[in-house]
C-alpha positions as CSV (number, residue, x, y, z in Angstrom):
1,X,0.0,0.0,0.0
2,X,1.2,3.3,-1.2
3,X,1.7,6.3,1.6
4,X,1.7,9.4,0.2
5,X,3.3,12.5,3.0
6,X,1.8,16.1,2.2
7,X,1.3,19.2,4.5
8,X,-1.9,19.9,3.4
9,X,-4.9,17.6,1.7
10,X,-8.0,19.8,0.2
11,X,-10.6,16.9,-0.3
12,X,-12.8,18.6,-3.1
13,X,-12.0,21.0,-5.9
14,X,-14.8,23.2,-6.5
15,X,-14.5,27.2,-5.9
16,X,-13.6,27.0,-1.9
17,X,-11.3,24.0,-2.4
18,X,-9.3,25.1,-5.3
19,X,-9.0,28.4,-3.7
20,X,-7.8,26.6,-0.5
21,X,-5.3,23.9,-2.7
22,X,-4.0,27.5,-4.8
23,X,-3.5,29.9,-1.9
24,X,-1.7,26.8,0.5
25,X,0.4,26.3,-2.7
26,X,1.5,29.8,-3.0
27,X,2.1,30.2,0.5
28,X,5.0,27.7,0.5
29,X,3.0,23.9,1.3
30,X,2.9,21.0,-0.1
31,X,-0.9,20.4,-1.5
32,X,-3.0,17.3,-2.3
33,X,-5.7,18.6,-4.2
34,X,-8.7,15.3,-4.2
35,X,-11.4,15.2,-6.3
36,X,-13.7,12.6,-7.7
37,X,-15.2,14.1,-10.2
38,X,-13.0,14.5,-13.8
39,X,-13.4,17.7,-14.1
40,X,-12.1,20.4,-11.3
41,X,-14.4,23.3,-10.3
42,X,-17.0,21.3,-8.2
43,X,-20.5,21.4,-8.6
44,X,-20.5,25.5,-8.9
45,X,-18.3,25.2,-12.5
46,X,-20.0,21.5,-13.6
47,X,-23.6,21.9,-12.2
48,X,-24.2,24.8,-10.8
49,X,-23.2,28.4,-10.9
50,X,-21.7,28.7,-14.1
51,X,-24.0,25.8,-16.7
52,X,-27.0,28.4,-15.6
53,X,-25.5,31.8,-15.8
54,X,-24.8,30.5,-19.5
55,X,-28.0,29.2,-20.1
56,X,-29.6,32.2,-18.7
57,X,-27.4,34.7,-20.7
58,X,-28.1,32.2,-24.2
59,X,-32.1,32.0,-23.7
60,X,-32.4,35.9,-22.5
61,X,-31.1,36.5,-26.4
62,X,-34.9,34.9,-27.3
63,X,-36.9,37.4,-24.4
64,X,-34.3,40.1,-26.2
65,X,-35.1,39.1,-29.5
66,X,-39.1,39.6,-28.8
67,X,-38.5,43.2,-27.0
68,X,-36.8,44.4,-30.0
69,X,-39.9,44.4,-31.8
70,X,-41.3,47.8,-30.0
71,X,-38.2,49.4,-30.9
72,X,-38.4,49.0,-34.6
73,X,-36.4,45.8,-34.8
74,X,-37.8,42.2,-35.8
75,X,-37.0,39.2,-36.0
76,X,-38.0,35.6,-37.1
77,X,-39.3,32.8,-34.6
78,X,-36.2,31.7,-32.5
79,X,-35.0,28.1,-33.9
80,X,-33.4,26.1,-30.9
81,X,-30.7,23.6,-31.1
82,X,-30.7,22.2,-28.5
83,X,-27.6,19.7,-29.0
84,X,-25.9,23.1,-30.2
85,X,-26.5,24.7,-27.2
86,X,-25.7,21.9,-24.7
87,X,-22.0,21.9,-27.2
88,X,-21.7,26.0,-26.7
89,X,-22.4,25.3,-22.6
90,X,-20.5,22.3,-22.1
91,X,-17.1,24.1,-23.9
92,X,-17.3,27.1,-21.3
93,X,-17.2,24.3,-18.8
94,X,-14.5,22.3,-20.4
95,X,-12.3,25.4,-20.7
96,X,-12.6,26.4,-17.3
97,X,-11.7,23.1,-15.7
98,X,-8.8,22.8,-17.9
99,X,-7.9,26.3,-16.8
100,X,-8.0,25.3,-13.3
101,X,-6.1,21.7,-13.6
102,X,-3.4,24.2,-15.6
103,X,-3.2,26.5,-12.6
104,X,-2.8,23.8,-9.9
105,X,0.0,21.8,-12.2
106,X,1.8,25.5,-12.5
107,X,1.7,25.7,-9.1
108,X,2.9,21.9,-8.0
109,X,-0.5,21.2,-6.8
110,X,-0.9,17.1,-7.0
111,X,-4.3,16.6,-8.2
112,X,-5.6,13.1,-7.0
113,X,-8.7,12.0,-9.2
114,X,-10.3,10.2,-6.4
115,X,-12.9,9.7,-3.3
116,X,-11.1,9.8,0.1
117,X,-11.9,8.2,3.2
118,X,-10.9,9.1,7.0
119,X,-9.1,6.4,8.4
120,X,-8.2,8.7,11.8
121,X,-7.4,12.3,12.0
122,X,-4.2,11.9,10.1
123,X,-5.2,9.6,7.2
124,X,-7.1,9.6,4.4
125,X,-7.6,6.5,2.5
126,X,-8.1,6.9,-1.2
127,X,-8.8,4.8,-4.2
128,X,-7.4,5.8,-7.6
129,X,-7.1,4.1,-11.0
130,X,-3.5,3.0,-9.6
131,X,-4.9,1.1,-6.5
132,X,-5.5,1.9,-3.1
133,X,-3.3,5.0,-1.6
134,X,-3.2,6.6,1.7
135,X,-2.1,10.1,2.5
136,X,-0.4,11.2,5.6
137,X,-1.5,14.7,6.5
138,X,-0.8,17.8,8.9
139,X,-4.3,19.4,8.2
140,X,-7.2,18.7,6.1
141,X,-9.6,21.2,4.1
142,X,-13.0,19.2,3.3
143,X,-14.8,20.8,0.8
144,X,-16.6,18.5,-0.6
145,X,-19.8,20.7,-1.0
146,X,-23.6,20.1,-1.5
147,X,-25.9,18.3,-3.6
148,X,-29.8,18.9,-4.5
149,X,-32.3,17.7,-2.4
150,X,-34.7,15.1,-3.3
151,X,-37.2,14.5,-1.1
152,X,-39.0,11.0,-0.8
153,X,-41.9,11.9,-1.7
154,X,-40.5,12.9,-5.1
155,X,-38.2,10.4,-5.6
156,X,-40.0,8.1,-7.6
157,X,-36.7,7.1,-9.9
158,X,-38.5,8.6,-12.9
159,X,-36.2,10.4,-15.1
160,X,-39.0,13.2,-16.0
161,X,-38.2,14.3,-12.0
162,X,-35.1,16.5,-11.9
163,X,-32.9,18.1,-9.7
164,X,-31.1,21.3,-10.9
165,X,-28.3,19.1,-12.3
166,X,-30.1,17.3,-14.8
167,X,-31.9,20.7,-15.8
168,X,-28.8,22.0,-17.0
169,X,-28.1,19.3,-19.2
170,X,-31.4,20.3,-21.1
171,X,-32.9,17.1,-21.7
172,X,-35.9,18.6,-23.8
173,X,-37.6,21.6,-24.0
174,X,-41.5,20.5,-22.0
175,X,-44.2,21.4,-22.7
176,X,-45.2,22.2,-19.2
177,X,-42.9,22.4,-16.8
178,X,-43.5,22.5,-13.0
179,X,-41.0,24.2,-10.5
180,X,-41.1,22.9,-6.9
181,X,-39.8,25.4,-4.8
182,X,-39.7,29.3,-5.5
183,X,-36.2,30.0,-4.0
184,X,-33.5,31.3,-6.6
185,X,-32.2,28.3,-8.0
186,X,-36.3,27.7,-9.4
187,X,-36.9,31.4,-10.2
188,X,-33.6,30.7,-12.4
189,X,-34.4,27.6,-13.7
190,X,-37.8,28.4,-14.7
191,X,-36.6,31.8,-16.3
192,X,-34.3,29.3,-18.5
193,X,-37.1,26.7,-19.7
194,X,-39.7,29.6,-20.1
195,X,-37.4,31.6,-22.4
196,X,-37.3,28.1,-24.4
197,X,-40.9,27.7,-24.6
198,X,-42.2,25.9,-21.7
199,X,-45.3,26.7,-19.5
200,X,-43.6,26.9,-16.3
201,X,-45.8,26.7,-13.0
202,X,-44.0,27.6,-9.7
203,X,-45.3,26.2,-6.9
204,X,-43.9,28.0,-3.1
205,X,-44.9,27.1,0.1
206,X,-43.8,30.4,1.6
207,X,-45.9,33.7,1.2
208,X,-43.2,35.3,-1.4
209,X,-40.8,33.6,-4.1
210,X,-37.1,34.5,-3.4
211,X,-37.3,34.3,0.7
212,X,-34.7,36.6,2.1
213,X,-35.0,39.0,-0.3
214,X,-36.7,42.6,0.7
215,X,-40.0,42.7,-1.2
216,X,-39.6,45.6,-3.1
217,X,-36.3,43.7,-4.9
218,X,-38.6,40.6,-5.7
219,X,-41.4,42.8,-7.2
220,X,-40.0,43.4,-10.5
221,X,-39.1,39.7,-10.8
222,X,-42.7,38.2,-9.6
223,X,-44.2,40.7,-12.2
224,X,-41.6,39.3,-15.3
225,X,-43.1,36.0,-14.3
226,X,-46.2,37.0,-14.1
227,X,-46.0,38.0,-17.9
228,X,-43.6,35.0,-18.9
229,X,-44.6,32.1,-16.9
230,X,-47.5,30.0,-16.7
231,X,-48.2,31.0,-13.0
232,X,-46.6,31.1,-9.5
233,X,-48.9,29.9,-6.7
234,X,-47.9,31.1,-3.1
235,X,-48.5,29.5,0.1
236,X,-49.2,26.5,-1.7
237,X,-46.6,22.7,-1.7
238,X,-47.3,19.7,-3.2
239,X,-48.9,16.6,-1.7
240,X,-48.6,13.7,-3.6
241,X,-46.2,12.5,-6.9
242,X,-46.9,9.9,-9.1
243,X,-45.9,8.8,-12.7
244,X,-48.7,8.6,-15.4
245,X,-47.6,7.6,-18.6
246,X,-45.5,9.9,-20.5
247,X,-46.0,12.7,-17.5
248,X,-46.1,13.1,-14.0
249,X,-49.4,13.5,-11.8
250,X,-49.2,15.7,-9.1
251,X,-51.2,16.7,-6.0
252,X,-51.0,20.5,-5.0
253,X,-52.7,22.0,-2.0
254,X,-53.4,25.5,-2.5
255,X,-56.2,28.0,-0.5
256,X,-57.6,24.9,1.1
257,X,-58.2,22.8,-1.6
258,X,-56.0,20.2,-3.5
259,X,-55.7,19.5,-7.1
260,X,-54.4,17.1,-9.8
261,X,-52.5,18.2,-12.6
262,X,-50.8,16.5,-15.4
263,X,-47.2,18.0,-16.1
264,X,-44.1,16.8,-19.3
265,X,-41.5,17.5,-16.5
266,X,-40.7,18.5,-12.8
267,X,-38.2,20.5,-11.2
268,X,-37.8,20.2,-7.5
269,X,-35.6,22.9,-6.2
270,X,-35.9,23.0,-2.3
271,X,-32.9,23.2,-1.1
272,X,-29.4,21.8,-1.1
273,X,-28.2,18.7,1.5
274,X,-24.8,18.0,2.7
275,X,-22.0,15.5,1.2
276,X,-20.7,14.5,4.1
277,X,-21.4,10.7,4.6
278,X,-19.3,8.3,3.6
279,X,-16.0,10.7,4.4
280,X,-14.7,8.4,7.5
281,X,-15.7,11.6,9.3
282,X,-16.6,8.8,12.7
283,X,-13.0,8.0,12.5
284,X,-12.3,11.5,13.3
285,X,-13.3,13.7,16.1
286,X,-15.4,16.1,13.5
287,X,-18.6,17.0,14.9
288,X,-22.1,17.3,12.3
289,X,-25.0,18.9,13.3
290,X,-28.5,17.4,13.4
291,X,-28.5,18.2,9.3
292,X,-25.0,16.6,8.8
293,X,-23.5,19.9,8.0
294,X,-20.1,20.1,9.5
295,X,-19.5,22.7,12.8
296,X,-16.5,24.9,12.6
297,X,-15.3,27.7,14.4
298,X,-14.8,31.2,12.8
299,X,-11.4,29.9,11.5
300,X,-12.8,27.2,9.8
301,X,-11.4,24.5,12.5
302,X,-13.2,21.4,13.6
303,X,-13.4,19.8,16.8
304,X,-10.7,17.5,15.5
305,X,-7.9,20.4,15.6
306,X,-6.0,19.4,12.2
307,X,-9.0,19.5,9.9
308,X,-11.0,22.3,8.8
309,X,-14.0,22.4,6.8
310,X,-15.4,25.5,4.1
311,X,-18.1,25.9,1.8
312,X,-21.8,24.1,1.3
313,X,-20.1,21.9,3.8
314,X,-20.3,24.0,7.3
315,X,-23.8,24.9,5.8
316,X,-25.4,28.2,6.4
317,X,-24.7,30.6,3.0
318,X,-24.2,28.0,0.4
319,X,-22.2,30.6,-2.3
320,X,-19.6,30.0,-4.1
321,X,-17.8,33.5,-2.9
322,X,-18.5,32.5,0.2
323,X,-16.6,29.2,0.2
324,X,-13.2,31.1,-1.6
325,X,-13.8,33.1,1.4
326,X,-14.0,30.0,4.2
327,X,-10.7,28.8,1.8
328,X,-8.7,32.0,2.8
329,X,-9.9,31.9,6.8
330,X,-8.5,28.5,6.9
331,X,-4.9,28.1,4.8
332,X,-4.6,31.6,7.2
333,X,-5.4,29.7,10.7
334,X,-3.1,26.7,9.2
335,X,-0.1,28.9,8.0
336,X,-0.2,31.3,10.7
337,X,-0.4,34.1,8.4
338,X,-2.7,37.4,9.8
339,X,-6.1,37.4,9.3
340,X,-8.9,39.0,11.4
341,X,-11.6,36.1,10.7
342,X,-14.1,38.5,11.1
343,X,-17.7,37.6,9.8
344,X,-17.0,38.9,5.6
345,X,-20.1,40.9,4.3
346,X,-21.2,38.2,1.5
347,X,-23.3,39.6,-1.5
348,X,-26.3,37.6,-2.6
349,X,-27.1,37.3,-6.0
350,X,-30.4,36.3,-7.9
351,X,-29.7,35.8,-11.4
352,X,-33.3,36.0,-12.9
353,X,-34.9,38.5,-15.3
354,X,-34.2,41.0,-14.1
355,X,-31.7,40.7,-11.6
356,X,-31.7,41.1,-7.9
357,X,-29.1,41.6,-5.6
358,X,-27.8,42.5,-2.1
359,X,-25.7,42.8,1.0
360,X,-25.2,43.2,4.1
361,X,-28.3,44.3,6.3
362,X,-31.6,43.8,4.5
363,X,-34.7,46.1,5.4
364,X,-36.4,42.8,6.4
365,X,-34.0,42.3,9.2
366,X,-33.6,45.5,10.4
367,X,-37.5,45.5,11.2
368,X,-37.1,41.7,12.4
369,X,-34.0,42.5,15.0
370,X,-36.0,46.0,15.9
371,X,-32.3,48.1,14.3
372,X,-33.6,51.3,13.6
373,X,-32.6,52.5,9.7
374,X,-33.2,54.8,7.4
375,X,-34.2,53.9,3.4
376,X,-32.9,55.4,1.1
377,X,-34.3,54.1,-2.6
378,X,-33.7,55.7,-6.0
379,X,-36.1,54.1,-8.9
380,X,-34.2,53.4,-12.4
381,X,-36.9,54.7,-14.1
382,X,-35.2,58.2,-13.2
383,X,-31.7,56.8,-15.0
384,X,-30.7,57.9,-18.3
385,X,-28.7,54.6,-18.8
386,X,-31.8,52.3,-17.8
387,X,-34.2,54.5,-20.1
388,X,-31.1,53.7,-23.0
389,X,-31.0,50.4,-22.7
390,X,-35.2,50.0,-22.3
391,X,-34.9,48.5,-18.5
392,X,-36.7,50.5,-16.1
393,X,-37.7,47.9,-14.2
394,X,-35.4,48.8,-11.3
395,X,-34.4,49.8,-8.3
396,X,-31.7,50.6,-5.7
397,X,-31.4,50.8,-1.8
398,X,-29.6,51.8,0.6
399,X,-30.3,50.9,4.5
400,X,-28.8,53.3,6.9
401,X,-28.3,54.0,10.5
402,X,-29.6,57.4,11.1
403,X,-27.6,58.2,14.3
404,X,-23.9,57.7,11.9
405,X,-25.3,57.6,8.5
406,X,-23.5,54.3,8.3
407,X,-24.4,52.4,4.9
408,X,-25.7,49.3,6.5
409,X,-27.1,47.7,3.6
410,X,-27.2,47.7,-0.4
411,X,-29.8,46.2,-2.1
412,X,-30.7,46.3,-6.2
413,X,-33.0,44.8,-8.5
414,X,-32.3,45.4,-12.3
415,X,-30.4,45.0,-15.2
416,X,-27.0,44.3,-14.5
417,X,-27.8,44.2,-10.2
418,X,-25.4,41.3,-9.7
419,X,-22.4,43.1,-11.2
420,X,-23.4,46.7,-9.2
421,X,-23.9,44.9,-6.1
422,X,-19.8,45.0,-5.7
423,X,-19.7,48.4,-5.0
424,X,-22.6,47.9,-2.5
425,X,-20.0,45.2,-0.6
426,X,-17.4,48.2,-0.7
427,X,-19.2,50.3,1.3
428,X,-20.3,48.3,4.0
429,X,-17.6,46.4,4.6
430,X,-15.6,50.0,4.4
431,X,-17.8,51.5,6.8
432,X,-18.7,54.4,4.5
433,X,-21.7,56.6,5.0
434,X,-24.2,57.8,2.6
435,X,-22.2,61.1,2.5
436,X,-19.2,59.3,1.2
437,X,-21.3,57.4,-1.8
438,X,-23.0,61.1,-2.3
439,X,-19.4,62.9,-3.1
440,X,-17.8,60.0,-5.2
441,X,-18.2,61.1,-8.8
442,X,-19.8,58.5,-11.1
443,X,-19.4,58.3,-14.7
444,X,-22.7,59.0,-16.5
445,X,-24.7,57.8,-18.0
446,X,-24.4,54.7,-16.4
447,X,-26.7,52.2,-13.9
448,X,-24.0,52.9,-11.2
449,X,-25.0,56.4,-10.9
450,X,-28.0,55.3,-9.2
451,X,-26.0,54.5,-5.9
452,X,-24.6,57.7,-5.8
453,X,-28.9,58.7,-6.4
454,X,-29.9,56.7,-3.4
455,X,-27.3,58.1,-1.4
456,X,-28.5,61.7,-2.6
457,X,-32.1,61.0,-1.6
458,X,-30.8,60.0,1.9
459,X,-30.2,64.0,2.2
460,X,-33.1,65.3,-0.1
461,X,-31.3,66.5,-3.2
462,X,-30.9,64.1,-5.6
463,X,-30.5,65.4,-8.6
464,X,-33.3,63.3,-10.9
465,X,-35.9,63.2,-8.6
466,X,-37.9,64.7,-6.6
467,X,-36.6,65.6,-2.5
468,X,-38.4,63.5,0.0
469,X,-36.1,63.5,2.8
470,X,-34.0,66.8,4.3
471,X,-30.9,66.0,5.3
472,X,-27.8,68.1,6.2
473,X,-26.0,68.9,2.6
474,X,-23.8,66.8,1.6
């Protein structure tokens, strides 16, 4: 039996686990980088983040194409190939995992394609195409992420039945398509597969679709659906699953009353479980909780005192920044190199038509915890940029404390919100105040300007619309 001796062994490659394998590496350590898939990047590059930002940029050219029409411009019915478009996706994929496996070979990262298996708290068993292996660690990273969750009732082993992953392959474009949960991952998904041509119905249990989101961000979005899906039923679940024929007969409860309905395809989307069984994690003196979700400290540590856990994994914010994040905190508490471990402000994200995102303190919470705050909101239909590019469908917030006119919180919905969001994350994490965003020049005419807006409404002079607050010039 082959022993291999390494400093450092970063059981999963996707974004916190590469991150963790790359930054040990260029701090000086010898890395084992162990992953079971054939492809690096974890489920965010293979299944998850990336397949569906592509999808979703590809099928928005088809809403595009339609919107055009108003402005003069027409064009044909869309023609969708679909084994074309599943080529065009899978390439991005293919080029970023071979960027990755370039980056950890420049920087002497050994890349183990394999699952690995706690034998104690210093050994990982490991089977490879060579044989059986064991590695001989000082610390371990576990990484090894999340995976869809599939609840009973819905497992039924019918293929017509998916999870997010096999959505993203595209199987077929149904002809009725019903989403199973109304968080982001189904608002996405269903934006995708109604762009194609499907009659998407979401189905939430919750009063709202996109929980955790201030309402006034999800309002845009619930109306696009309104207009492009089928229909999303709130405060409603489903009851009861069963194959018939060709489709799939479900049972949905909704105002007190449950109905049958025949549907091509299902996508359940209703939340993510952990990947921890099977690791040897008993052998160890890890502790999960209840959910099998790993407990760390704030630096990432265990209860076992040479491994450390980031990502999905600990639970909590499943995001992909927040895992390179977690990857960062722990090479840190293992190298001894300074770091504050203090709780990072992590931006959320929702990429849907149109997009909505945020950070930091949402007005939600503040009225939840009893914080008091002032908001601050500038609507894009004032912008010059978002009346160019025809998308006045949005908005942007600021949350502030009144006493220090500390930004709190950022929150956007529109065109573009995911990118904007970044200068939202500055701010809070800086510690500006709404004076500070006020006085920084931005370029115009652009979708940015309308932080700097928000921040002028805080004191009542903003220049493209009306004053509604008086504040102390700024």
């Amino acid at each position: 039996m082959e022993k291999i001796n390494t400093d450092i062994v970063v059981i999963g490659a996707g974004p916190g686990g590469y991150a963790a394998a790359f930054y040990a590496a260029d701090l000086g350590r010898k890395v084992i980088l162990l992953e079971q898939d054939p492809r690096l990047g974890g489920v965010c590059l293979n299944r998850g983040c990336i397949p569906s930002k592509a999808l979703l940029h590809a099928t928005h050219q088809v809403t595009a194409a339609k919107e055009s029409a108003k402005r003069g411009i027409t064009f044909g019915d869309p023609q969708i190939d679909l084994n074309r478009l599943r080529e065009w996706k899978e390439a991005i994929l293919t080029k970023l995992g071979g960027g990755i496996a370039s980056l950890a070979q420049k920087r002497n990262v050994q890349v183990l394609h394999a699952r690995g298996h706690f034998e104690d708290s210093k050994t990982l068993r490991v089977e490879t195409e060579q044989g059986q292996q064991f590695i001989e660690f000082e610390n371990a990273i576990v990484a090894v992420g999340s995976r869809p969750a599939l609840p009973k009732l819905f497992d039924l082993g019918n293929p017509r039945i998916m999870t997010s992953t096999e959505a993203l392959d595209i199987p077929d474009i149904p002809g009725s398509l019903l989403v199973i949960g109304g968080g982001y991952i189904g608002m996405e998904l269903g934006t995708v597969y109604a762009s194609l041509g499907s009659q998407v119905t979401v189905v939430e249990a919750l009063d709202s679709i996109l929980a955790g989101a201030d309402a006034d961000l999800t309002r845009p979005v619930a109306l696009y659906a309104k207009k492009n899906f089928k229909e999303v039923r709130l405060k409603a679940r489903v009851t009861n699953m069963a194959t018939s024929g060709k489709q799939i007969k479900v049972s949905i409860e909704s105002n007190g009353a449950t109905t049958e309905e025949l549907y091509d395809r299902v996508l359940v989307s209703v939340g993510r479980v952990s990947n921890a069984a099977d690791l040897g994690l008993g052998n160890t003196k890890v502790q999960c909780d209840e959910k099998g979700f790993i407990q760390v400290d704030d630096k990432q540590q265990t209860a076992d005192p040479g491994i450390y856990a980031i990502g999905d994994i600990v639970g909590g914010v499943m995001l992909a920044h927040k895992a390179a994040r977690d990857a960062r905190h722990a090479v840190e508490a293992i190298t001894g190199e300074a770091s504050t471990f203090l709780k990072p402000v992590i931006p959320a994200v929702v990429f849907t038509d149109p997009e909505v995102a945020w950070c930091g303190l949402t007005e939600n919470e503040a009225r939840e915890k009893g914080i008091p705050v002032e908001v601050a909101k500038f609507q894009w239909g004032a912008s010059g940029r978002a009346l160019a590019i025809d998308r006045v469908d949005g908005l942007t917030k600021l949350i502030i404390d009144p006493a220090t006119e500390r930004v709190l919180g950022v929150g956007m919905v529109g065109h573009g919100a995911g990118e904007l969001i970044a200068e939202g994350v500055l701010a809070v994490e800086m510690g500006a105040t709404a004076k500070d965003l006020a006085l920084c020049v931005h370029p115009h005419p652009t979708l940015s300007e309308t932080v700097m807006e928000a921040a002028e409404v805080f004191f009542g002079h903003a220049t493209h619309t009306l004053p509604k607050v008086k504040k102390e010039s700024a």
